[in-house]
C-alpha positions, 0 to 999 in steps of 0.5 A: 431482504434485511439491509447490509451492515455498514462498516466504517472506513476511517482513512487519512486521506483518498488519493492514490496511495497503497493503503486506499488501494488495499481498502479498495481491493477489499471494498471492491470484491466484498458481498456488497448484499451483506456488507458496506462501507463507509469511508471517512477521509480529508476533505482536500483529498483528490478522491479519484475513487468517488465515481465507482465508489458511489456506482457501488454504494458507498457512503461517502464522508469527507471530514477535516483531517485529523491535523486539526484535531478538535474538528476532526473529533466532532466530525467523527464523534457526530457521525458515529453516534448518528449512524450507530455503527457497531464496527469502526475500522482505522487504517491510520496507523499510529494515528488511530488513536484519534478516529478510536477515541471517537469511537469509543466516546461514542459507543461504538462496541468494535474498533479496529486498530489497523497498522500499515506501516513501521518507522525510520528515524530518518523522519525526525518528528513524524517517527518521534510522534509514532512511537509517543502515539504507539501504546495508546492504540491500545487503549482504545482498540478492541481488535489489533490489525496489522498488514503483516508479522513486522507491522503487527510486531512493530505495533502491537509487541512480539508477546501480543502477536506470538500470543495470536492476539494480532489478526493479518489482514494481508494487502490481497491483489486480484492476481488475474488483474496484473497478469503480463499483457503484451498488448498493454506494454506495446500501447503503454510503451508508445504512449509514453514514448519508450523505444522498445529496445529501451530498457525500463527501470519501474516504480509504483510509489508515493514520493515519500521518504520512506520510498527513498527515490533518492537511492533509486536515482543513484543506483539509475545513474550507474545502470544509465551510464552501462545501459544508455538507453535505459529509461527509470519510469516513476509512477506516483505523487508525493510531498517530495516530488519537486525534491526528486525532480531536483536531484533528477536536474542535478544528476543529469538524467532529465531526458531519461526519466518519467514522470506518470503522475498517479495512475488508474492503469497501474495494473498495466504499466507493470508490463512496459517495466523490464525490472522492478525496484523497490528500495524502501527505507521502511514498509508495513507491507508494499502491496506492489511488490506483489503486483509486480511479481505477479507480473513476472517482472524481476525485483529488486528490493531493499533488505528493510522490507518483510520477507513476507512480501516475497511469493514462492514458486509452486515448484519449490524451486527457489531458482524461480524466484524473481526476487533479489533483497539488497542492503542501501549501503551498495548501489553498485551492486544494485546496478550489477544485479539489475542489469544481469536481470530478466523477466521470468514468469513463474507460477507462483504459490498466489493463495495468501493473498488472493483477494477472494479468499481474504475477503471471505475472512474478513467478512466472517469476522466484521459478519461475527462481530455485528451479529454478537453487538447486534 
């Protein structure tokens, strides 16, 4: 039996963020006897990962992170040229550019541009350095990858999409793995010492300002104050972390909010939530916003976020829908809808982002592409 091809995985770094956990999804359900990953990250990364990446024989390589470029450009550049990889594969964003140069100095015949994300001007030098790195992808790239519509839109330009120049490689979930567990929510509930009369205010995110907590805390305060029982549970690690916790003080809300940390139960705390919110100033695709649909939880997302995130009723009945989209300018508002909300189970229309259906695609194209550069 010939060996499996080996793909490299360029991420900036293995911690518990969304693009690590659509990689992992992917990682996780891909014919591992025909395909495997290499996965390139930070060094000082917190690698929770490590264990059952190496149960399934991964490659594993922590290099300098690309803030220090001339290291990281002779870590990559060696590592490619020594394995030979026929297929490089950058989940960096506007930051492939740099794991692409790499690539391409080393002969590498297929390297992917994956976008995530877009931007907000809010972030100062980070957004100004986004759209300065944005046009030399391009250069770089053979093949253009995007999360979804807005990301490969935002990345590659309206013509190269509607062109079908962009592959959607949608952040696919194993459904059947974030189904409501009773049983979970009771465990979680007590573990974390919610009351079950509490009513739980959900989210999965890193503390980032794109995930906006700060809006988050507001629109708590006013649901706190109708519902005193109410608890906002916060389940992430981040930069701004300390910030939030700041605001959580100032806003008086110490005893009504918790902090989980990152977390490998995820798929399980959606059950102990009640509503889930989202108010992203910006997202590629939030691949939690599927997982807590697929929850039956009711959602509360800003109105920056993609459509596209929202699943559809199999019924067509868009009053099964248990998603609302708000604009940032009315917590007021946010506070009516949200306490107006029930859970609602719904059989939703799952196919697009199935895990094993995405999967079979992918591997077709990296399958397709090592055997015409074989």
């Amino acid at each position: 039996m010939s060996k499996p091809i080996r793909i490299a995985q360029v991420l900036n770094r293995m911690d518990s963020g969304g693009i690590e956990a659509v990689v992992m999804n992917y990682y996780r359900h891909i014919d591992h006897k025909q395909i495997q990953f290499d996965f390139y990250f930070a060094e000082d990364s917190t690698f929770p990962q490590r264990a059952e990446l190496e149960r399934l024989g991964a490659g594993i390589y922590p290099i300098p992170a690309y803030s220090h470029p001339l290291a990281y450009h002779k870590a990559l550049y060696g590592a490619f040229r020594e394995h030979g990889y026929k297929v490089v594969h950058a989940h960096l964003s506007t930051m492939s550019v740099f794991a692409l140069f790499a690539a391409w100095r080393a002969g590498v015949p297929v390297r992917i541009c994956h976008n995530h994300s877009t931007a907000a001007w809010g972030e100062g030098k980070k957004t100004l350095l986004k759209y300065l790195l944005r046009p030399f992808n391009k250069l770089f790239a053979t093949a253009w990858f995007a999360c979804g519509e807005k990301a490969g839109r935002w990345m590659y330009g309206d013509r190269a999409f509607e062109k079908g120049k962009v592959y959607v490689m949608p952040n696919a979930i194993d459904t059947e793995k974030f189904t409501f567990d009773p049983m979970a929510r009771a465990q979680l509930r007590q573990e974390l010492d919610i009351p079950n009369s509490a009513f739980v205010v959900g989210h999965v995110g890193r503390f980032t300002y794109a995930k906006n907590h700060e809006f988050l805390l507001h629109v708590f305060k006013l649901i706190k104050q109708k519902r005193p029982e109410a608890k906002l549970l916060l389940v992430g690690e981040g930069e701004l972390e300390q910030q939030v916790k700041n605001q959580i003080k100032q806003l008086g809300l110490e005893r009504a909010v918790i902090f989980t940390g990152a977390r490998e139960d995820v798929a399980k705390l959606y059950s102990s939530m009640d509503v889930f919110c989202l108010p992203s100033r910006y997202e590629g695709f939030a691949i939690v916003a599927l997982e807590a649909q697929v929850n039956g939880l009711a959602c509360f997302f800003s109105d920056r976020i993609t459509n596209e995130v929202i699943l559809r009723p199999i019924s067509g009945n868009i009053q099964e829908e248990n998603v609302c989209q708000l604009p940032l300018a009315e917590p007021e508002r946010w506070c009516e809808a949200i306490l107006e909300s029930k859970r609602q189970p719904t059989h939703l229309e799952l196919r697009k982002y199935d895990i094993a259906i995405c999967c079979a695609q992918i591997e077709n194209f990296y399958l397709k592409n090592e055997e015409r550069n074989g």
